[in-house]
Structures are given as structure tokens and as C-alpha cells.
RORO-646037 format. One record per residue (C-alpha): residue number from 1; x, y, z. Coordinates in steps of 0.001 Angstrom, whole numbers. Example, Ala and Ser with C-alpha at 12.3 -4.5 7.8 and 13.67 -1.06 7.14 Angstrom:
   n       x       y       z
   1   12300   -4500    7800
   2   13670   -1060    7140
***
This chain:
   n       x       y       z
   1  161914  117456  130368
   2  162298  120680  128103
   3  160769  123742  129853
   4  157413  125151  129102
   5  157186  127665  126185
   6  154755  130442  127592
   7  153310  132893  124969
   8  152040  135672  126361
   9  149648  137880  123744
  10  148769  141281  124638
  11  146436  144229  123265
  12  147233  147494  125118
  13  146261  150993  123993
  14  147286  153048  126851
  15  149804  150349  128198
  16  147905  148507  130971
  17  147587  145484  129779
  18  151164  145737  128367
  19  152147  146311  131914
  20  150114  143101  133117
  21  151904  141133  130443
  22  155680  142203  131303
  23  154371  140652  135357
  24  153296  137684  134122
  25  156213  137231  131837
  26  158319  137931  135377
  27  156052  135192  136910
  28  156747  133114  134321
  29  160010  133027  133704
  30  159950  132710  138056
  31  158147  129477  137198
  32  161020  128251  134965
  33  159162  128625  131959
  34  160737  129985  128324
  35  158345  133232  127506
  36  157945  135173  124214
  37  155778  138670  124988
  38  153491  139266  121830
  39  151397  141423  121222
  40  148217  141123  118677
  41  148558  143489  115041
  42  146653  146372  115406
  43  143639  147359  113412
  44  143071  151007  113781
  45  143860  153766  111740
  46  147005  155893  111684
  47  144733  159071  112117
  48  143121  157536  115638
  49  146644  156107  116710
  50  148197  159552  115897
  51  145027  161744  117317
  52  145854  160128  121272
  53  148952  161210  122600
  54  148426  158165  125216
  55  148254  155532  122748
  56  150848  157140  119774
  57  153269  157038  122949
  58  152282  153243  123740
  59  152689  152206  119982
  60  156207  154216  120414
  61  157200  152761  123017
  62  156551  149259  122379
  63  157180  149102  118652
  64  160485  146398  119345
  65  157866  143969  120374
  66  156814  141519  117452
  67  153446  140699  116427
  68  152079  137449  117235
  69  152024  134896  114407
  70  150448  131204  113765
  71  153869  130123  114385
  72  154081  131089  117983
  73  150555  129562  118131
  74  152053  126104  117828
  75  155771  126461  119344
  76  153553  127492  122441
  77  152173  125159  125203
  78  151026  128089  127583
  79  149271  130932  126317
  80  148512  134211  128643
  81  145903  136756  126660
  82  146036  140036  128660
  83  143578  142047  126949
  84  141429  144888  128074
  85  137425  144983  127926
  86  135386  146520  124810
  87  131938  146820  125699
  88  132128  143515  128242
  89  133569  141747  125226
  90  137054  140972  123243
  91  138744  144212  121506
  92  138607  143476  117869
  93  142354  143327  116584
  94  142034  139950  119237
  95  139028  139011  118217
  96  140273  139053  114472
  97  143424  137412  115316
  98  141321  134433  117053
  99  139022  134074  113746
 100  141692  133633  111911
 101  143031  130507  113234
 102  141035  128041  111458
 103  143266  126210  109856
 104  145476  125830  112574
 105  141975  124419  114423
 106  141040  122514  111930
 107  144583  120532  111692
 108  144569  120266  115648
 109  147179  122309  116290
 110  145747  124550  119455
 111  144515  121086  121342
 112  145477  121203  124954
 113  147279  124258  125094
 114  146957  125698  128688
 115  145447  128938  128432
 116  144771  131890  131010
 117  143066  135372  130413
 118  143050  138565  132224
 119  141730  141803  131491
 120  140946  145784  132343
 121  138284  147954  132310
 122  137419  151545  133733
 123  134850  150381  135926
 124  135251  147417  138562
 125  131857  146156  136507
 126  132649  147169  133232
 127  132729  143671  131578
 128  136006  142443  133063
 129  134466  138983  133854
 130  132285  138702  130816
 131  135342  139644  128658
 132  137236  136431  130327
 133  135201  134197  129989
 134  133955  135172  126004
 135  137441  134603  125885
 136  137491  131358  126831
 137  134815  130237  124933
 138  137308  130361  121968
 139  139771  128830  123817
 140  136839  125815  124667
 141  136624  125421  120803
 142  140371  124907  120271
 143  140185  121949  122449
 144  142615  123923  125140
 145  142971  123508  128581
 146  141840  126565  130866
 147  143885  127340  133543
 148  141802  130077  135953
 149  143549  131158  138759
 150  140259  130089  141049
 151  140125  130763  144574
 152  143599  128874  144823
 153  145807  131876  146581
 154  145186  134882  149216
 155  146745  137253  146469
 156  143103  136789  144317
 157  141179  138121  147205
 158  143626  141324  147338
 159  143369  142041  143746
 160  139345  142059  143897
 161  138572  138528  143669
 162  137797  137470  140214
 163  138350  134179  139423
 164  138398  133899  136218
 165  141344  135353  135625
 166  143367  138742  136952
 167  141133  141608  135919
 168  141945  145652  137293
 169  140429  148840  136957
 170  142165  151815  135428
 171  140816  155393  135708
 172  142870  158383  135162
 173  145488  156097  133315
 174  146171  154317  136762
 175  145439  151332  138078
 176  142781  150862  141172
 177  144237  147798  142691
 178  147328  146366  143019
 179  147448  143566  140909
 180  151084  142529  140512
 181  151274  139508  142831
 182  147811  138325  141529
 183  149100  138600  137894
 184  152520  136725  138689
 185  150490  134382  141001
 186  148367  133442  137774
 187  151345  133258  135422
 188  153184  130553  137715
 189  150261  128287  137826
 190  149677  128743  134405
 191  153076  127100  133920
 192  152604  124514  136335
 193  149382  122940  134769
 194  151128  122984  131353
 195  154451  121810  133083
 196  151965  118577  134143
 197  150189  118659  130652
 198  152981  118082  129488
 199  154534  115922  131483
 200  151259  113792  130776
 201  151296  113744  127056
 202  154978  112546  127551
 203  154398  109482  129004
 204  151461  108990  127355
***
């Protein structure tokens, strides 16, 4: 069987959740899957982009990395969002990225893609688990397959213990907890379920 094509879509202003998408493309490809990084266009202004140093450096930095189309959408049977939290809900460039897909809804191209979500936030309580699962809700609507890491592996518990998906806190531009493992941990069993979707539809 052909290996699993893993998209991983990422929003990052300061480079977190940039960082969290490079692990899980690492955990990923670990998992023998083929992985495309993407990241979501970006809606702000040039004048807010260009008045934080933090985030004109990001958009600098990770300019080589294309912008995630429809296309991708369908060559994809995994999908990894690593987004960060905007007031306990989805930053809008992803949120306008998701509305968008209605036609590729409507012709059933997003049914039973295995999908995962993790996310940051400043504050251990700052909406990291509410901007998960509003996440998924989307994904619900496409008809995909949600693959939360659960309470399936130690390295949850070390990286706080959410279950919905790997979720860290960053203050000061740093990370609280170690979330690497947990992030690669979540990437591999991403591409296991889809390896068995898809193994599924085969014989089906």
C-alpha cells in the first residue's frame, strides 16, 4: 500500500506553533508517512507584521514555506492543524481558510480524512482545550475522522495532560513544557489511524 500523505497546516506568529509543526513532521515522517508542512495565508496587515520584530522575523524566516491550498486538501489523508489560541478560539487567517472549503465539502472531498489539532496559549488555561476542540467541530462537519492523542501514552501526562490534542504554554517567547515527544507521539498515531483508514477503504 502507498504511504500516508500527512499535511501538516500551521499558523505561527512568533514561531511556536511553527516549531510544533517541524516535530510532528519528524514524527511523521518516523511513522513512514509522506509530509508536506503548510502553513495557512496570512491576513494581517503589512504595518502590524512590520511593527513586531518577533513576527516580521517569523514571516522572514519561514517565507520558503508554501501556503496551503484546496489541492493539498484532497492529495491529503492526514491532516495536523497546529495553531495557537485567540481568545479560547481559532485565529482567523484558519478560521477563514476553513470557511472557505465549501465546495470541496459539498463535493465530499474532506470525508474521512484523519485529523489531529494542537495548540498554544500564554496561560496553561488560556483556551488551549476550547481552541481544539472548536477545531474539531469543523473537522466533525467535513465528515473526518478525529484522531486525539487520548490518554494512549506516558508522554501526554509529561506534556500537561490534555487530551485533546498537544497544547503548551509560551511566556517570554519560550515554551513552559516540554512538548516534543508528546507532539511526535501524536503525529505517529495520527499516521497510524489513517495508515488503517486507509487500509480499510482499500479493501472495501
Amino acid at each position: 500500500m502507498s504511504k500516508v500523505k500527512l499535511a501538516i497546516i500551521y499558523y505561527s506568529v512568533t514561531g511556536t506553533n511553527y516549531q510544533m509543526a517541524e516535530w510532528a513532521a519528524a514524527g511523521g515522517e518516523e511513522a513512514g508517512a509522506e509530509v508536506r508542512i503548510l502553513k495557512t495565508p496570512e491576513l494581517a496587515t503589512e504595518d502590524a507584521i512590520q511593527a513586531n520584530p518577533i513576527w516580521r522575523a517569523h514571516i522572514a524566516e519561514t517565507k520558503e514555506i508554501p501556503e496551503v491550498t484546496y489541492k493539498d486538501l484532497e492529495w491529503a489523508d492526514a491532516i495536523i492543524f497546529s495553531i495557537p489560541s485567540r481568545f479560547g478560539g481559532i485565529p482567523g487567517p484558519v478560521k477563514q481558510f476553513l470557511d472557505s472549503t465549501g465546495a470541496l465539502w459539498f463535493n465530499g472531498k474532506l470525508v474521512n480524512k484523519v485529523v489531529s489539532g494542537m495548540t498554544s496559549a500564554q496561560n496553561a488555561h488560556g483556551g488551549q482545550e476550547q481552541t481544539i476542540l472548536g477545531l474539531y467541530t469543523s473537522m466533525y462537519h467535513w465528515g473526518a475522522i478525529v484522531a486525539a492523542p487520548g490518554y494512549t501514552s506516558p508522554v501526554t501526562f509529561e506534556a500537561g495532560g490534555n487530551p485533546y490534542g498537544t497544547s503548551v504554554t509560551v511566556q517570554g517567547g519560550k515554551m513552559v513544557e516540554d512538548v516534543r515527544a508528546a507532539v511526535e507521539y501524536q503525529a505517529k498515531r495520527t499516521v497510524t489511524v489513517a495508515q488503517w483508514v486507509k487500509s480499510g477503504l482499500a479493501e472495501a
